[in-house]
BAKELUM-277158 format. One record per residue: residue in three letters; x, y, z of N, C-alpha, C in turn. Coordinates in steps of 0.001 Angstrom, whole numbers, plus 500000, padded with zeros to 6 digits. Example, Ala and Ser with C-alpha at 12.3 -4.5 7.8 and 13.67 -1.06 7.14 Angstrom:
REM BAKELUM-277158
+-----+--------+--------+--------+--------+--------+--------+--------+--------+--------+
!  aa !    nc1 !    nc2 !    nc3 !   cac1 !   cac2 !   cac3 !    cc1 !    cc2 !    cc3 !
+-----+--------+--------+--------+--------+--------+--------+--------+--------+--------+
! ALA ! 513190 ! 494310 ! 507800 ! 512300 ! 495500 ! 507800 ! 513200 ! 496700 ! 507800 !
! SER ! 512850 ! 497750 ! 507080 ! 513670 ! 498940 ! 507140 ! 512900 ! 500030 ! 507870 !
+-----+--------+--------+--------+--------+--------+--------+--------+--------+--------+
This chain:
REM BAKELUM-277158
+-----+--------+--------+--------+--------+--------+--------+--------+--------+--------+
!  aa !    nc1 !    nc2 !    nc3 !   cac1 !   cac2 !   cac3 !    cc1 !    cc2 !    cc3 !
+-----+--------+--------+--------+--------+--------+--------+--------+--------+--------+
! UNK ! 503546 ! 512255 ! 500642 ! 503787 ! 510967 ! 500025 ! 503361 ! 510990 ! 498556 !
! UNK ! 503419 ! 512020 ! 497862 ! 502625 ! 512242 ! 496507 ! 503928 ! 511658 ! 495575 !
! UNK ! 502801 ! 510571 ! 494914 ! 503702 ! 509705 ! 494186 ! 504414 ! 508950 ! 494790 !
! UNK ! 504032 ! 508717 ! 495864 ! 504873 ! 506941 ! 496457 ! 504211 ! 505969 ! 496641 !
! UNK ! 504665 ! 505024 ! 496108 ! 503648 ! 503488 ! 495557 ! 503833 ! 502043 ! 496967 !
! UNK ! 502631 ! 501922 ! 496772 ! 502300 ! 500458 ! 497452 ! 502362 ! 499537 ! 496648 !
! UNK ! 503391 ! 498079 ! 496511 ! 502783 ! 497337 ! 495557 ! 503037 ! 495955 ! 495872 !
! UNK ! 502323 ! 494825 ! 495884 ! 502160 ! 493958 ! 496361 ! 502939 ! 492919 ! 495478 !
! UNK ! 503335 ! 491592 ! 495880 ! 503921 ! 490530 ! 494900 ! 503530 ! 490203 ! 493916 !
! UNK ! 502274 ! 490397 ! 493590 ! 501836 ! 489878 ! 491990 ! 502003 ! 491541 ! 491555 !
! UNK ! 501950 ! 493055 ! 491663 ! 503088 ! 494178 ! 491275 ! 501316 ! 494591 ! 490937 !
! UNK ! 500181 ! 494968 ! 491847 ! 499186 ! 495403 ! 491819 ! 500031 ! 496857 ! 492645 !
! UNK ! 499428 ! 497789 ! 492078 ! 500310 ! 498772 ! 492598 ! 499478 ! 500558 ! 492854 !
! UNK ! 499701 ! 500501 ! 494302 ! 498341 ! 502012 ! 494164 ! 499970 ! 503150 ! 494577 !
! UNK ! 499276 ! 504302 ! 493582 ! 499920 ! 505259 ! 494080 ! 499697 ! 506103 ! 494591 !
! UNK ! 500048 ! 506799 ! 495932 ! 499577 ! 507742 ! 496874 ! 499246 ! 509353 ! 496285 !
! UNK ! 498636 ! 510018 ! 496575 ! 498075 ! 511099 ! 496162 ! 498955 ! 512402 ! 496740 !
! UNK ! 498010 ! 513788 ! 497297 ! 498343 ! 514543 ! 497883 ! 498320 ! 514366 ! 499634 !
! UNK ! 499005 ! 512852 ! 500206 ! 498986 ! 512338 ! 501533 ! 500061 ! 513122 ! 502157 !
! UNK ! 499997 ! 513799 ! 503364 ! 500829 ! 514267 ! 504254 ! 500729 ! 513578 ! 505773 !
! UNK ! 502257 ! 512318 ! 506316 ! 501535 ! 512514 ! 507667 ! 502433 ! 512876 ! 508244 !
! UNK ! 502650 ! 513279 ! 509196 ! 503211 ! 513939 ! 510240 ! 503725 ! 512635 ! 510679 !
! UNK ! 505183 ! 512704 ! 511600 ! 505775 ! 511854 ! 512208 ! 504997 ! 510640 ! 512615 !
! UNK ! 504978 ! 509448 ! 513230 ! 504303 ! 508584 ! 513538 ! 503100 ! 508323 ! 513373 !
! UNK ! 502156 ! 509192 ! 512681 ! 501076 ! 508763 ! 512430 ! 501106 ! 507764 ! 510774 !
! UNK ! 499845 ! 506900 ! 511165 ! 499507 ! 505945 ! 510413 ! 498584 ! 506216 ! 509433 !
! UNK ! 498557 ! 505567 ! 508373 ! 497311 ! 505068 ! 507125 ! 496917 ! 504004 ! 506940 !
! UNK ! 495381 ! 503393 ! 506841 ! 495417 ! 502476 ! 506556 ! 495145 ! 502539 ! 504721 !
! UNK ! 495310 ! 501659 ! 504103 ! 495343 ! 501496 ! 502881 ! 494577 ! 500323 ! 502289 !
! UNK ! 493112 ! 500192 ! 501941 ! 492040 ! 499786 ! 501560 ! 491657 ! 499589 ! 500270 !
! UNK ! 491495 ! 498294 ! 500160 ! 491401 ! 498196 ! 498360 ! 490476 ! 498295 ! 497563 !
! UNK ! 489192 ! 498521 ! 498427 ! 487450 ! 498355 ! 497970 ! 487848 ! 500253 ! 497545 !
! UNK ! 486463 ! 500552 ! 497611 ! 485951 ! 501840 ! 497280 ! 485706 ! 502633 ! 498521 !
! UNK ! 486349 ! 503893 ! 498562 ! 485570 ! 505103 ! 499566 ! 486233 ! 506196 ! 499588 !
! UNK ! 486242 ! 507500 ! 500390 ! 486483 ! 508491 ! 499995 ! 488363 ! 508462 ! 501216 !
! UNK ! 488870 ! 509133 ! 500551 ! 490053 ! 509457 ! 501334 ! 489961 ! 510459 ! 502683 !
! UNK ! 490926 ! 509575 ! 503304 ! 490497 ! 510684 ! 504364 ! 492185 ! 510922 ! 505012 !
! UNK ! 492696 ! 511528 ! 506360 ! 494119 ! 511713 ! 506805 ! 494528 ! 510258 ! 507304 !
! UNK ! 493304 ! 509029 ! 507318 ! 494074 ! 508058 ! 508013 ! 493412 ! 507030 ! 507662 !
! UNK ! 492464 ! 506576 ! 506428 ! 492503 ! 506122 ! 505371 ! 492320 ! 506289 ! 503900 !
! UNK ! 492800 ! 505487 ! 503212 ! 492957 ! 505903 ! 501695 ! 492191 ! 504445 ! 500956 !
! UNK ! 491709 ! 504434 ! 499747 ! 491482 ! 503502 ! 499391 ! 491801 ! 503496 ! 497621 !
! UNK ! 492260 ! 502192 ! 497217 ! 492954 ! 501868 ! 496192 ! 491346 ! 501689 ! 494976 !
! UNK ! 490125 ! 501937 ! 495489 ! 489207 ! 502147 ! 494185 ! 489166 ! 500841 ! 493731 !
! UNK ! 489469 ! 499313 ! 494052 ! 489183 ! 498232 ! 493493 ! 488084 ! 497388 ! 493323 !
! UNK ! 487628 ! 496599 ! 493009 ! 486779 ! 495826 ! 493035 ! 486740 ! 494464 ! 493571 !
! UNK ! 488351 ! 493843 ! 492832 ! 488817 ! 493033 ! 493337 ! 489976 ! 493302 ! 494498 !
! UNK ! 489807 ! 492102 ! 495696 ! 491126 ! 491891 ! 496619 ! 492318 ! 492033 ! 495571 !
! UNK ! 493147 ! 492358 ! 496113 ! 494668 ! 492659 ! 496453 ! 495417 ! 491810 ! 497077 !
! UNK ! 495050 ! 491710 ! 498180 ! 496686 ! 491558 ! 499143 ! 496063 ! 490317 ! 499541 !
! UNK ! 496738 ! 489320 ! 499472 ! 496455 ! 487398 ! 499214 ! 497047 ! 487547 ! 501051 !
! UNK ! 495695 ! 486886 ! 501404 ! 495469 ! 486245 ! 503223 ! 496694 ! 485192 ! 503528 !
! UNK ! 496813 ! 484449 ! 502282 ! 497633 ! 483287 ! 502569 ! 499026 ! 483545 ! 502825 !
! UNK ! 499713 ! 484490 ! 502018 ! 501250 ! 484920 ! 502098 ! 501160 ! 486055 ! 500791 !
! UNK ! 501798 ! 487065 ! 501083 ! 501962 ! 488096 ! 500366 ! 503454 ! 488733 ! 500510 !
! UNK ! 503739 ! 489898 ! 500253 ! 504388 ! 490826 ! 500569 ! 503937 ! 492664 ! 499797 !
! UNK ! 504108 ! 493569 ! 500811 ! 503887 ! 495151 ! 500425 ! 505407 ! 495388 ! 500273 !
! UNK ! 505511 ! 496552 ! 499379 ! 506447 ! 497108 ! 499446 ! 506366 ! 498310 ! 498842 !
! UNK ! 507024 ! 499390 ! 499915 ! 506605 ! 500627 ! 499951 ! 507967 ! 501520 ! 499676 !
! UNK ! 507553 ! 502709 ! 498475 ! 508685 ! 502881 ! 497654 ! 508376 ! 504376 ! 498038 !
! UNK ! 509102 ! 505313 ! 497743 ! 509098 ! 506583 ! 497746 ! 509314 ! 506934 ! 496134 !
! UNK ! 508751 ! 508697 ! 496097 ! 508654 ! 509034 ! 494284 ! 509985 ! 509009 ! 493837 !
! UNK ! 510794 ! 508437 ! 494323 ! 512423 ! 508267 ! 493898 ! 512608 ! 506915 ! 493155 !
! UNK ! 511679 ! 506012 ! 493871 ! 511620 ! 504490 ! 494095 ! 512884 ! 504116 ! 494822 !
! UNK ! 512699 ! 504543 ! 495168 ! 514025 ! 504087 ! 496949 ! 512930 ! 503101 ! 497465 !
! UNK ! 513238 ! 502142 ! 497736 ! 512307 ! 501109 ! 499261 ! 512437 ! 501847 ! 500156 !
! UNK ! 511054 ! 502386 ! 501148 ! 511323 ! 502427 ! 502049 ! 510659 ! 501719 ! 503387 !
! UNK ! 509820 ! 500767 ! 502896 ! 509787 ! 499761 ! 504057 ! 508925 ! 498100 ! 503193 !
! UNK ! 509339 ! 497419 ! 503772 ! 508693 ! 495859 ! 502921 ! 508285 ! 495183 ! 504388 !
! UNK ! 507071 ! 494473 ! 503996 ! 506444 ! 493688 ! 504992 ! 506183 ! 492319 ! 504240 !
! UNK ! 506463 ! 491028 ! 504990 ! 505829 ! 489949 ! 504357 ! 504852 ! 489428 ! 505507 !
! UNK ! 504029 ! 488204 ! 505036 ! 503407 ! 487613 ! 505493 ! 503142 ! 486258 ! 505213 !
! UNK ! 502771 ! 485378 ! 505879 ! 502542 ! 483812 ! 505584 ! 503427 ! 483172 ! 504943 !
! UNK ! 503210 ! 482630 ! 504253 ! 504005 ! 480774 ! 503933 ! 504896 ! 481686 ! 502756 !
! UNK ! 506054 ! 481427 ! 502219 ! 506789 ! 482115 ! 501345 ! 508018 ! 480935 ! 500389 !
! UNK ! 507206 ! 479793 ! 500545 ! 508082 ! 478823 ! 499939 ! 507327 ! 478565 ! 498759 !
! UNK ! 506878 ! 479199 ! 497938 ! 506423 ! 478887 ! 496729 ! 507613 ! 477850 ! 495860 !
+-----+--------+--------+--------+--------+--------+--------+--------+--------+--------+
């Protein structure tokens, strides 16, 4: 996944490193501070990221192709 970006609706945006996963396995993706590991990563922030109330991720490949978007909560701004 080296060089494929997470980036949220206000366009806070982490980019993935030297991540390899194998078919179906998962990452979680963490915005505080800690060390990387095969099945979490963390974005080094201080401040939150990803708004509880309604958000959206969207997950791009180093092409910037989308390759998957998630929303959440209320979206009628």
């Amino acid at each position: 996944m080296r060089n494929w970006t997470l980036k949220d609706a206000d366009r806070h945006t982490y980019r993935f490193g030297h991540l390899r996963l194998a078919p179906h396995q998962k990452v979680r993706v963490h915005t505080g501070t800690g060390r990387d590991t095969v099945r979490d990563v963390y974005q080094n922030r201080r401040a939150h990221v990803w708004d509880n109330y309604r958000d959206t991720a969207t997950l791009r490949n180093n092409h910037g192709r989308v390759i998957d978007t998630e929303s959440w909560g209320h979206h009628g701004r």
